[in-house]
N, C-alpha and C positions, 0 to 999 in steps of 0.2 A: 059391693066394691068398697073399699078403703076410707072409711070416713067420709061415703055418697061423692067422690069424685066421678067426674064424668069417663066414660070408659073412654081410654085412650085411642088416638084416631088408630095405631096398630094392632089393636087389638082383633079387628076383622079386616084390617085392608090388606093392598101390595097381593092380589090373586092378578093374572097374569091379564084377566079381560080388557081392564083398563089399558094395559100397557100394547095389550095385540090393539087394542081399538084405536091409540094413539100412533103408534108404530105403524097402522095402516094409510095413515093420513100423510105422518111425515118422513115415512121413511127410519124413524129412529134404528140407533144402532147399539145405543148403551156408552158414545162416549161422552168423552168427561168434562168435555166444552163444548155447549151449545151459543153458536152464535143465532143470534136474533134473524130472521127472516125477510125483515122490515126494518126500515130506519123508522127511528123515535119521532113522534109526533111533535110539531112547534107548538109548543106549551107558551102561556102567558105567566109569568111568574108574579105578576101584578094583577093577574084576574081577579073579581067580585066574588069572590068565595058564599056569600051568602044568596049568589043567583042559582047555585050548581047545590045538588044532593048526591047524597052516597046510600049505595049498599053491599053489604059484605055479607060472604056465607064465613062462617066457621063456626068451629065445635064447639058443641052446649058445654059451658062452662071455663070455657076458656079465655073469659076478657068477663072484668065487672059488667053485671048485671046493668050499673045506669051506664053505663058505656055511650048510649047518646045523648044521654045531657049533658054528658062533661062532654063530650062534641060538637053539641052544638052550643056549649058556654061558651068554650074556647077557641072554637072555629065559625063557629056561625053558620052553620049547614046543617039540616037534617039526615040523619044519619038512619038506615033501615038494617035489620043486623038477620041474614038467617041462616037457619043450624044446618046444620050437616054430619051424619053419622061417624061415615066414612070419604078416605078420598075419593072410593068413585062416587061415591052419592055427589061429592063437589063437581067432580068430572061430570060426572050426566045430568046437573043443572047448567054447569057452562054448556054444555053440546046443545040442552034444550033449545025454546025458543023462550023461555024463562032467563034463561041465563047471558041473553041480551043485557038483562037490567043488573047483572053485578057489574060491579065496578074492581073490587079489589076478591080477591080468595087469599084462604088460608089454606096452605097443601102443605104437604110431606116434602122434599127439596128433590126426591128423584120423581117426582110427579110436576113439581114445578119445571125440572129437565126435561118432561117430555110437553111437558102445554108449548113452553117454549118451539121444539124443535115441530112441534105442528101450527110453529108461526100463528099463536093463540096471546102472544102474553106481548106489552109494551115494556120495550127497554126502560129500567129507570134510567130519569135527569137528576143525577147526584145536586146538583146546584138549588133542587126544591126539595130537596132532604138534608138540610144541614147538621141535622141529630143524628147521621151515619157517622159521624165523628164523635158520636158515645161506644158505638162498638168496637170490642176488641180488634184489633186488628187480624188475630186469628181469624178473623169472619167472614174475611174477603178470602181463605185458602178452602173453601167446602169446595167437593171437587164436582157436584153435579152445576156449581154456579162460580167458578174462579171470578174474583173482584167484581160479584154481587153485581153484574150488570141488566138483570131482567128477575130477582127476587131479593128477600131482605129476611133474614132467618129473625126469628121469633124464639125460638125456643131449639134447644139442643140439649145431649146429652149421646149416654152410654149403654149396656145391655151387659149384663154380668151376673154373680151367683148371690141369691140372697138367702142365708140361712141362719138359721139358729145355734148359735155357739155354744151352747148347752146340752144341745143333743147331737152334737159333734164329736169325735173325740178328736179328729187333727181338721183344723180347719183347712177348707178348701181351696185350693189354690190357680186350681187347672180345671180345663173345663169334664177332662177323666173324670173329676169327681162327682160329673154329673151322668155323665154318659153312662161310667162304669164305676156304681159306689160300693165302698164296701158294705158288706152282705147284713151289716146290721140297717144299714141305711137304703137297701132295698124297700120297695114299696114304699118309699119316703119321697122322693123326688117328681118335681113336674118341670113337662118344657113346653114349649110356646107354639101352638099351630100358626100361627100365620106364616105363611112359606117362606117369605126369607128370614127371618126369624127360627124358624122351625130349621133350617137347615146350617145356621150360623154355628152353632156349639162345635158341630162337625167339621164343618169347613176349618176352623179354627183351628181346631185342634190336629187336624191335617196339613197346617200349615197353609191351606189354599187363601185365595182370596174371599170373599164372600160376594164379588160379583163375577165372578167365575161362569163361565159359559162350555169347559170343557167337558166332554162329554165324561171322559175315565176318572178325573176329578170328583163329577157330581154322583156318578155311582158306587164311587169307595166312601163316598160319605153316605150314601143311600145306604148303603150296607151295612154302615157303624151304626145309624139311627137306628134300622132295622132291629138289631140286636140288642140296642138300649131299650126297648120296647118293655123287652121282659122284668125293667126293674126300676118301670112307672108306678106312680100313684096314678098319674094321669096328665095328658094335654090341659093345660090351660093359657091362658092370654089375660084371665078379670078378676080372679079369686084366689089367686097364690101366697097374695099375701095375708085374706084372712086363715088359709090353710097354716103358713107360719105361724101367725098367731095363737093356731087354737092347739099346733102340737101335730095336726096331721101331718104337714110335709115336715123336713128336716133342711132339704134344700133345692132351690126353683131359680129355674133362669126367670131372669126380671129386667124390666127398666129400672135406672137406677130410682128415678121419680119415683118409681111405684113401690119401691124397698122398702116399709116402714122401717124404718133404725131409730124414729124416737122409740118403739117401743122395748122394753128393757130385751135383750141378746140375740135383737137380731140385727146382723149387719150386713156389707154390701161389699162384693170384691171382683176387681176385671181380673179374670183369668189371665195366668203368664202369658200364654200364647195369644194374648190380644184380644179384639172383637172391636165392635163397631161406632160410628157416630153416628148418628141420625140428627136431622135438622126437621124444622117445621117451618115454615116460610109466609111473605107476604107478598101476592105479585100482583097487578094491575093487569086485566085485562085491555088488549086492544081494540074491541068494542066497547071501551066506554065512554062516554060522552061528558065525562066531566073528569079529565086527568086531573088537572089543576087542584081539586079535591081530593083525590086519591092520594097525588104525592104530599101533599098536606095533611092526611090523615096518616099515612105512615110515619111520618115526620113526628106527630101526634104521639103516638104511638111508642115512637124510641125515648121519648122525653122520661128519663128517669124512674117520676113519679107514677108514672102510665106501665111503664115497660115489668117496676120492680114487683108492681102487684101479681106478677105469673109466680116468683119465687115464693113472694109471701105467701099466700095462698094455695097455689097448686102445688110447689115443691118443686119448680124445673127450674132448669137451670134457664138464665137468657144471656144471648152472646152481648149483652151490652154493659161493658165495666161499669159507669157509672150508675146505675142502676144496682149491681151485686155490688158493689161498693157500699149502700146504703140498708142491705138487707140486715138484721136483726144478728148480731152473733150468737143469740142465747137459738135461736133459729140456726143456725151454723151448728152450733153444738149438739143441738139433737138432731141433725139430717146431715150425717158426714158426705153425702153423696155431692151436697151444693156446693161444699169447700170442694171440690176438683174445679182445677184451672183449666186453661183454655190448652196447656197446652201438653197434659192429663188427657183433654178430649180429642187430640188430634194425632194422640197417639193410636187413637181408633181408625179406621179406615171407613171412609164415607159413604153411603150406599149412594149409586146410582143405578137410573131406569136400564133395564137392559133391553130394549125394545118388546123383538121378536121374541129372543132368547129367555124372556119371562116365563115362557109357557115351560120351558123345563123345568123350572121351581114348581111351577104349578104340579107337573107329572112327581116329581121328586116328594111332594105332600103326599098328595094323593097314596102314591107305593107306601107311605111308612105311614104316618097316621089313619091315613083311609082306611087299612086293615083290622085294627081294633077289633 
């Protein structure tokens, strides 16, 4: 992978198991406001923070390495930090009897929609997060969490075309150019298994939505993809971009994160007909026994210097201005994907859970990549 970054949480997640497994619990439906199932626990906002500990799952690589010493310099609580592949591997330590003892997760935002709607996740108390006034304001419009009342987005971005303008002769504008390239650029191109990903270029370029649940909809894109088959390099989701690099691919749908563009001509472009936002979130479980920590560690968290290290380092963008505000511009300059603003990203359309209706994306893989 890219300079040994940690494989992104989409790179194997979002198959539909998780979402029938949650959807059997609460009913989910795939809409776009989930209210809380439960009123907010009476929090002490004056509690002894050094009586209460924490623990958090999320992805290897994704928060500094001493992550609990600067937690516990600054807060005064020991902090337990464990990994997690994918979202359901988060999903199936919350369900465990393990995942009593988290306190906070990191999930994808239409994952945090559905923990939510199976009455799993505690409301936050804005008043013990006063760093939510470092986030754009854009951040409260993400449509699986409208004004952030039960997560707190972490990291955001976009999905688009990354290729090499050299072995281009008209650069790419549409997502056609991936589906259906020209014939010099056959055998050059890769797109993304993971199912909603896998099925976004089409949707798109169909004009559909890409949480689309319509049956004749998701078949006229089964059939575009179908046909795009024949002028694959290959599915990929981890190595696209070292394929750009070495000259194999010409062009690969991509995270914009995952884009190299410091490297010399390859660049990063949202297709005319749009595509996606994706979020990655903080939410606090409702079994945990030490809120007062939790929302103090997300609080933590937003604080600039905490927050900007995702950009420095990983390449992602984070919803909170003052933070990208202090990011390196010679870092800007070689990573145009960071310069897109918030409101760049909300020209995307936000993925959320679709409960039941997940299991069609799942069939919708299965028919087009399954056949290989």
């Amino acid at each position: 992978m890219p300079q040994n970054r940690h494989i992104r949480h989409v790179s194997t997640v979002l198959a539909a198991g998780l979402a029938l497994t949650l959807a059997g619990c609460s009913g989910g439906t795939g809409a776009t406001e989930a209210a809380p199932v439960a009123a907010a626990a009476t929090l002490d906002p004056n509690a002894d923070l050094t009586k209460q500990n924490l623990t958090i799952t999320i992805w290897d690589g994704y928060s500094p390495k001493d992550l609990p010493q600067r937690v516990k310099a600054k807060l005064g609580f020991d902090l337990k930090v464990t990994l997690h592949d994918t979202n359901e591997d988060a999903l199936s330590k919350i369900h465990s009897s393990a995942g009593k003892e988290i306190d906070v997760a990191f999930v994808s935002g239409q994952y945090a929609q559905a923990l939510n709607e199976a009455g799993l996740l505690e409301p936050l108390h804005p008043e013990l997060i006063p760093n939510l006034a470092n986030l754009y304001p854009e951040a409260a419009n993400l449509s699986y969490d409208k004004g952030n009342k039960f997560s707190v987005p972490y990291t955001w971005g976009t999905t688009g075309l990354c290729y090499r303008s050299d072995l281009v002769k008209t650069e790419p504008t549409s997502w056609k150019d991936l589906l259906s390239p020209p014939p010099a650029l056959r055998g050059k191109v890769t797109m993304m298994t993971t199912e909603r990903w896998l099925a976004l270029p089409a949707l798109k370029y169909l004009r559909y939505s890409i949480n689309t649940s319509d049956d004749a909809q998701l078949k006229k894109a089964k059939d575009l993809l179908v046909k795009a088959k024949k002028n694959l390099l290959g599915y990929d989701d981890t190595t696209f971009g070292d394929r750009l690099k070495s000259g194999e691919a010409a062009i690969v749908e991509a995270w914009d994160g995952w884009c190299p563009t410091s490297e010399k001509n390859i660049k990063f472009v949202v297709p005319k007909e749009g595509s996606d936002l994706w979020a990655d979130t903080m939410v606090i479980l409702k079994s945990s026994k030490h809120k007062e920590a939790a929302h103090a560690f997300i609080n933590y968290i937003l604080d600039p210097e905490i927050h900007g290290w995702m950009a420095a380092n990983i390449l992602y963008k984070v919803p909170n201005k003052a933070a990208m505000d202090k990011v390196d511009p010679a870092l800007l300059a070689q990573n145009p994907p960071l310069k897109m603003t918030p409101a760049d990203l909300l020209q995307g359309e936000s993925i959320i859970d679709l409960g039941q209706d997940s299991a069609k994306f799942t069939r919708l893989a299965n028919e087009v990549a399954g056949k290989r």
